[in-house]
C-alpha positions in Angstrom: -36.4 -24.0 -12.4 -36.9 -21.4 -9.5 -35.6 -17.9 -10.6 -37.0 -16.1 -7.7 -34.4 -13.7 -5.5 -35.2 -13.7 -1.8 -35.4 -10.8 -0.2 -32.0 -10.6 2.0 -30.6 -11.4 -1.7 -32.6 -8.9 -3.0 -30.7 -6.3 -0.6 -27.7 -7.5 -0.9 -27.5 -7.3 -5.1 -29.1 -3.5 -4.0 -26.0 -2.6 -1.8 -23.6 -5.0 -3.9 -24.0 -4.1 -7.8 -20.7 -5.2 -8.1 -19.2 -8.7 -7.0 -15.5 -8.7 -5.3 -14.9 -10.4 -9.0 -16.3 -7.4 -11.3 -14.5 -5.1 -9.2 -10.9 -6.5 -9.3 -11.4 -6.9 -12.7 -12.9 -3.4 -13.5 -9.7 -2.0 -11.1 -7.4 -4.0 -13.5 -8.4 -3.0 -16.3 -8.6 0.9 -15.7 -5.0 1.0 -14.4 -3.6 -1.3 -17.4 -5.5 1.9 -19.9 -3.5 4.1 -17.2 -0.2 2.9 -17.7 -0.6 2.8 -21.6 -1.6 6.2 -21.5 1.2 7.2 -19.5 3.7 5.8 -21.9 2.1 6.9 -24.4 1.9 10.8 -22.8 6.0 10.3 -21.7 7.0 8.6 -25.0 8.2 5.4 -23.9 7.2 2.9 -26.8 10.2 4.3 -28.2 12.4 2.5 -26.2 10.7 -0.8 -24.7 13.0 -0.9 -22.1 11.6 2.6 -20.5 8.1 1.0 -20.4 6.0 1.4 -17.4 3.3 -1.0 -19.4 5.0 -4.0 -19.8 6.7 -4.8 -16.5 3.7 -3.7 -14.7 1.8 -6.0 -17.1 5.1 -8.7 -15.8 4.6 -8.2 -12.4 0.7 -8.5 -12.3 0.6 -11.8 -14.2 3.5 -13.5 -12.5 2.1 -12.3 -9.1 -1.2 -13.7 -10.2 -0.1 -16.9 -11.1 2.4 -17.3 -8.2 -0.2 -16.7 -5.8 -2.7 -20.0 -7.5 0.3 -22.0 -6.4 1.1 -19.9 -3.1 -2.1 -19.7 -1.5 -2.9 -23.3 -1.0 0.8 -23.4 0.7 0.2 -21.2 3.4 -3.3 -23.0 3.7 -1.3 -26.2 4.0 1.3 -24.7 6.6 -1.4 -23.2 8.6 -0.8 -19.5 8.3 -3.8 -18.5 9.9 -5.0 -15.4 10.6 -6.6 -14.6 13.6 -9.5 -11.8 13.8 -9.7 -9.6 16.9 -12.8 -10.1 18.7 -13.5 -6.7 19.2 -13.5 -6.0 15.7 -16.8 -6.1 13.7 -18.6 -8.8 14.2 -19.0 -9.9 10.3 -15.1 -10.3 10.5 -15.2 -13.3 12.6 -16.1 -15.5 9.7 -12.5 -14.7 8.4 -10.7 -16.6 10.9 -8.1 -19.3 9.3 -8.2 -17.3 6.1 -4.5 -17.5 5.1 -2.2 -14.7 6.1 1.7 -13.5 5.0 1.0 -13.1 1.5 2.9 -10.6 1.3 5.8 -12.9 0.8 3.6 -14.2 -2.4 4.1 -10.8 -4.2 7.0 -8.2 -2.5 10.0 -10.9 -3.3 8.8 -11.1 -7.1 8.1 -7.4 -7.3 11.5 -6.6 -5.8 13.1 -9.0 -8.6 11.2 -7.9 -11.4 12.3 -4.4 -10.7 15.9 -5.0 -10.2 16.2 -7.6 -13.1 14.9 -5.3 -15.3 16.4 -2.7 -14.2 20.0 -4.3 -14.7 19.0 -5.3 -18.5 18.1 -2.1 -19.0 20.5 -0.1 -21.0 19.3 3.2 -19.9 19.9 2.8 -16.7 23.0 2.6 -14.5 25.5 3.8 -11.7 23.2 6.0 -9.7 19.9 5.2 -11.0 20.7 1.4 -10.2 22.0 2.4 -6.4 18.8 4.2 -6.1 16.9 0.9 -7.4 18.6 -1.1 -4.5 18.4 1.3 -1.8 14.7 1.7 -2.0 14.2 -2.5 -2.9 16.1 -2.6 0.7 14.3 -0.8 2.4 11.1 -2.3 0.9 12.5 -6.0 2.1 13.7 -4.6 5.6 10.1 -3.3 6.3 8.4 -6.3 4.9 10.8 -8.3 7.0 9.3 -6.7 10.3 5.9 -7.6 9.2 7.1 -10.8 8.5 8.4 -11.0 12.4 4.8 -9.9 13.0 2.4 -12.4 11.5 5.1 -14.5 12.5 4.1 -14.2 15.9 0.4 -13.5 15.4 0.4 -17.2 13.5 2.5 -19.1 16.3 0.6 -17.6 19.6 -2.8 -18.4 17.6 -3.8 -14.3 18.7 -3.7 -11.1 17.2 -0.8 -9.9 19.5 2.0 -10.2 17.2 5.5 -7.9 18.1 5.0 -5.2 20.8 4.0 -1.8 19.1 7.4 -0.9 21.0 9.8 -3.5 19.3 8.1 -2.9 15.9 8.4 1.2 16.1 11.9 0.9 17.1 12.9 -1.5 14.4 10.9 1.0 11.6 12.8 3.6 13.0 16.3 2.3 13.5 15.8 1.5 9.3 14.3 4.4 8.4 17.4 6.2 9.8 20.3 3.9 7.9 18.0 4.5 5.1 18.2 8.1 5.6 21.9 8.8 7.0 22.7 6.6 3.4 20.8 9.0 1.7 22.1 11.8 3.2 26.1 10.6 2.6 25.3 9.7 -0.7 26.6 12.7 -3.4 23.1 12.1 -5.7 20.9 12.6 -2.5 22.8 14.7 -0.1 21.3 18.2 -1.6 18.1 17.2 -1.2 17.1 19.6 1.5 14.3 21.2 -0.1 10.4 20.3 0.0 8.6 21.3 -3.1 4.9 22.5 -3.3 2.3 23.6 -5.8 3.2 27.1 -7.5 6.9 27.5 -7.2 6.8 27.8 -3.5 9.6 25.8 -1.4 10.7 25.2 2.0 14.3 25.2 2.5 14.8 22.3 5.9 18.5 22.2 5.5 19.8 19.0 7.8 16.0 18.6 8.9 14.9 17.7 5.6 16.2 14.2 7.2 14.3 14.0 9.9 11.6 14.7 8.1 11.7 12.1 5.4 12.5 9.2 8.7 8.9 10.6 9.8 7.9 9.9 6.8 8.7 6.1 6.4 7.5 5.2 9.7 4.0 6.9 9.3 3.7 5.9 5.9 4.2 2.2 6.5 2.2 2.2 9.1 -0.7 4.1 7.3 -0.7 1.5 5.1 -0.7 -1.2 7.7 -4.2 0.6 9.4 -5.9 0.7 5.4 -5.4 -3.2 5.5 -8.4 -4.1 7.4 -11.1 -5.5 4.2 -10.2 -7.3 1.5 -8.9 -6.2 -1.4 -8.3 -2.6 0.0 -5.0 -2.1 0.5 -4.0 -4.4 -2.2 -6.2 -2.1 -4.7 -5.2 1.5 -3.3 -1.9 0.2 -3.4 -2.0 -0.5 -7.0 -3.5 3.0 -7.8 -1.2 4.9 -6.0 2.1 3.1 -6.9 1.3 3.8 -10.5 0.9 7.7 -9.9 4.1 7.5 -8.1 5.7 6.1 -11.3 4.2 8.7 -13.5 5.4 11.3 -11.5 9.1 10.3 -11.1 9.7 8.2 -14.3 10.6 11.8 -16.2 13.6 12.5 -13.4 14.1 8.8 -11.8 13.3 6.6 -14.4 14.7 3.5 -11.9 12.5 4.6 -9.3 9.7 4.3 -11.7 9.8 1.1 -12.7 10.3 0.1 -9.1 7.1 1.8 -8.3 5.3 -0.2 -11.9 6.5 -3.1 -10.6 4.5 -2.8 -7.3 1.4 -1.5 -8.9 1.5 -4.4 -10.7 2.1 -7.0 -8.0 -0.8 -5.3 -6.0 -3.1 -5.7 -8.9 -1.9 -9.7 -9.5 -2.1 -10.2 -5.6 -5.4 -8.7 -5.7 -7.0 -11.7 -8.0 -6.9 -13.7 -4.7 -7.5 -11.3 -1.9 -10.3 -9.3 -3.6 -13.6 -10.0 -1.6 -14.2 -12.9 -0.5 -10.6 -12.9 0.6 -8.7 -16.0 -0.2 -5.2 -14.5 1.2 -4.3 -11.5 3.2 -1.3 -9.4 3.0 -0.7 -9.5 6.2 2.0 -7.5 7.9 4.3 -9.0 5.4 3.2 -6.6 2.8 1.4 -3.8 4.0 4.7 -2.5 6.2 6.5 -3.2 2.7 4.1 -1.0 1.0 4.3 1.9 3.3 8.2 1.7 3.2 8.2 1.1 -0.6 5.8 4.1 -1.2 7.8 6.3 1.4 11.9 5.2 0.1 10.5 6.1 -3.5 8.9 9.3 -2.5 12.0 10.8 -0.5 14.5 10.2 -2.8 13.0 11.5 -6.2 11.4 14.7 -3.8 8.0 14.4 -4.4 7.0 14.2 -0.8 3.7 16.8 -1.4 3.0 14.5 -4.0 3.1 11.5 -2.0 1.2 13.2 0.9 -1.9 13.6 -1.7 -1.5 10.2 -3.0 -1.3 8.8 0.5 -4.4 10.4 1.5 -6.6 7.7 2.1 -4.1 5.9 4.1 -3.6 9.3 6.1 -6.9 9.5 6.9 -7.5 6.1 8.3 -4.3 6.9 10.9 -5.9 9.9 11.9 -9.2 8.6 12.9 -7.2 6.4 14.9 -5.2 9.0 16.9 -8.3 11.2 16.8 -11.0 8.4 18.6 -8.0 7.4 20.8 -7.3 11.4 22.1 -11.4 12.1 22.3 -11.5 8.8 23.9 -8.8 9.5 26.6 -10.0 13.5 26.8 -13.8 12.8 27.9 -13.2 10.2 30.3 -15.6 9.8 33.3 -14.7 9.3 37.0 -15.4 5.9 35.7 -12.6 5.7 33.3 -15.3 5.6 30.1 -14.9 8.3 27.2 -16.3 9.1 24.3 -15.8 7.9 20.6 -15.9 10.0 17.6 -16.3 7.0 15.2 -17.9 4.1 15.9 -14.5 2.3 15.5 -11.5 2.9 14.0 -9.2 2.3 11.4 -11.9 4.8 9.6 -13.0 1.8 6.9 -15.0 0.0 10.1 -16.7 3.2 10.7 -18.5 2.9 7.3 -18.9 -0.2 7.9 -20.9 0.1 11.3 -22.8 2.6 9.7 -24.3 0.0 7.2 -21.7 0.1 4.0 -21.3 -3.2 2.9 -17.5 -3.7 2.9 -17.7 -3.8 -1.0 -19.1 -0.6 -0.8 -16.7 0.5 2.1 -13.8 -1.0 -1.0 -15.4 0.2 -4.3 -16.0 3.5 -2.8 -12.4 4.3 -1.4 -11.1 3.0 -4.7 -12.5 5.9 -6.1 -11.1 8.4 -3.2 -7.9 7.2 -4.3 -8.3 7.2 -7.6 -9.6 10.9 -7.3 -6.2 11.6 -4.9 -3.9 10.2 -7.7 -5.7 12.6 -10.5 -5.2 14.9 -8.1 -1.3 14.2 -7.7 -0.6 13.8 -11.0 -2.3 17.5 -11.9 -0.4 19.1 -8.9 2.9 17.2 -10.5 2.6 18.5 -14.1 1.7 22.3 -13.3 
């Protein structure tokens, strides 16, 4: 038998240690260790029902197993994504890959969460409210991207809703979410925004119009950081699960909401870890931003979310940043000058010759670093 390795295999086993496979399944298992240890740390064997372990471990298995039978359904009702053809060039190949999974995982999450929630003994009146405000919210933005690949899937383009349309619809929820917030007695005195040493910022009324900033650039940071596969779905998962350990002591419903997502991210990501057999779409990435966001406003940890949401920061502002450097050194002839060599920032890398499992494996561990990070910031 021939057990010789060409040499274009040769470099990609060089660049690739790790298969889409090993990663997933490294990723998994780091952040099931995680939640133990939070438990463990916050003393929630106690009383099963305050676990952030088992319906994370829930979610990720049901999400897993619902997207074996999902997947080959949107392949069967031709939910196809289309790839831009200005994108990079190694993208194309991903054209007709199925897209809208998000409606494989955010549903299920958003049940788990509130079932368990209700049958939970420990929780009720406002804690519960809180649970359905932010599952809301979650569904409302997922709904827009749902609209989206909607239209992306029936004009056979990647021109789904004008940027218009979908801005105004993230902002006329963010502000019902807010002006609910802001009328309802356990969230109206939230005014304040708390940083590292003590030190606070008193916004009065503005604190409002802050946190409506907040939603819509958060959801649609996350939309930007879905560009590779697994990305997204694997950030996701990390930073969900450093939002729970940082608001289970104070909002324990808001906690299990945010296990609940790290765990659908983690089952979603058995099928869209590279090679991708499912995107997210704009189904679940909006709904990831907005769940992220809801969670972080109303158990005021927004410094805290701003370090977890790093990554996803980042990638929008090399996107404003090429698109002012762009418009600011144009010639007479209406060409400017890039900063990147194309943006979200993840193409960037990759242009520069990161494999996109390197471009993946190596943000993982960005956001990985961001939610230690957090969580240090949290507890001092």
């Amino acid at each position: 038998m021939d057990t010789k390795v060409s040499r274009s295999d040769r470099s990609r086993l060089d660049r690739d240690p790790l298969s889409g496979t090993q990663l997933s399944w490294g990723l998994t298992l780091l952040l099931a260790l995680a939640a133990i240890a939070i438990d463990t740390s916050q003393g929630h064997w106690a009383a099963l029902g305050d676990s952030l372990t088992l319906p994370w471990l829930l979610t990720a298995l049901a999400s897993a197993q619902l997207g074996r039978w999902g997947v080959p359904q949107l392949r069967q009702l031709k939910l196809k994504q289309s790839i831009r053809q200005e994108g990079p060039q190694a993208h194309l190949k991903k054209a007709g890959t199925p897209t809208m999974g998000g409606i494989l995982f955010v549903p299920l999450a958003l049940a788990i969460a509130l079932i368990w929630g209700h049958l939970n003994p420990n929780l009720s009146g406002g804690a519960l409210t809180a649970l359905w405000a932010v599952s809301g919210l979650t569904f409302a933005y997922g709904f827009i991207g749902w609209l989206d690949d909607w239209q992306v899937i029936r004009r056979r383009s990647n021109d789904g809703i004008s940027p218009r349309s979908k801005l105004s619809l993230q902002i006329g929820i963010a502000f019902l979410f807010c002006a609910w917030a802001k009328l309802n007695p356990d969230f109206a005195t939230q005014t304040t925004i708390e940083f590292p040493g003590g030190w606070l910022l008193p916004l009065g009324t503005f604190f409002w119009i802050v946190a409506g900033f907040v939603l819509t650039a958060e959801s649609n940071a996350t939309n930007l950081t879905d560009g590779l596969d697994g990305l997204m779905a694997g950030t996701g998962a990390i930073a969900f699960l450093a939002l729970a350990a940082m608001v289970t002591p104070t909002y324990p419903s808001l906690g299990l909401f945010s296990a609940c997502f790290s765990g659908a991210c983690i089952g979603f990501l058995a099928h869209n870890r590279n090679p991708a057999r499912v995107f997210m779409g704009d189904t679940g990435s909006l709904a990831l931003g907005g769940a992220l966001a809801s969670v972080g406003i109303l158990a005021n940890v927004l410094f805290g979310l701003f370090i977890l949401s790093g990554l996803f920061f980042a990638e929008t502002l090399s996107v404003i940043l090429q698109v002012s450097y762009y418009k600011a050194t144009k010639n007479p002839e209406g060409v400017g000058k890039r900063l990147f060599k194309m943006t979200p920032l993840h193409h960037h890398f990759e242009l520069s010759g990161w494999s996109e499992l390197q471009v993946v494996s190596r943000f993982y561990g960005v956001s990985l670093g961001l939610a230690l990070l957090a969580l240090l910031i949290s507890a001092s």
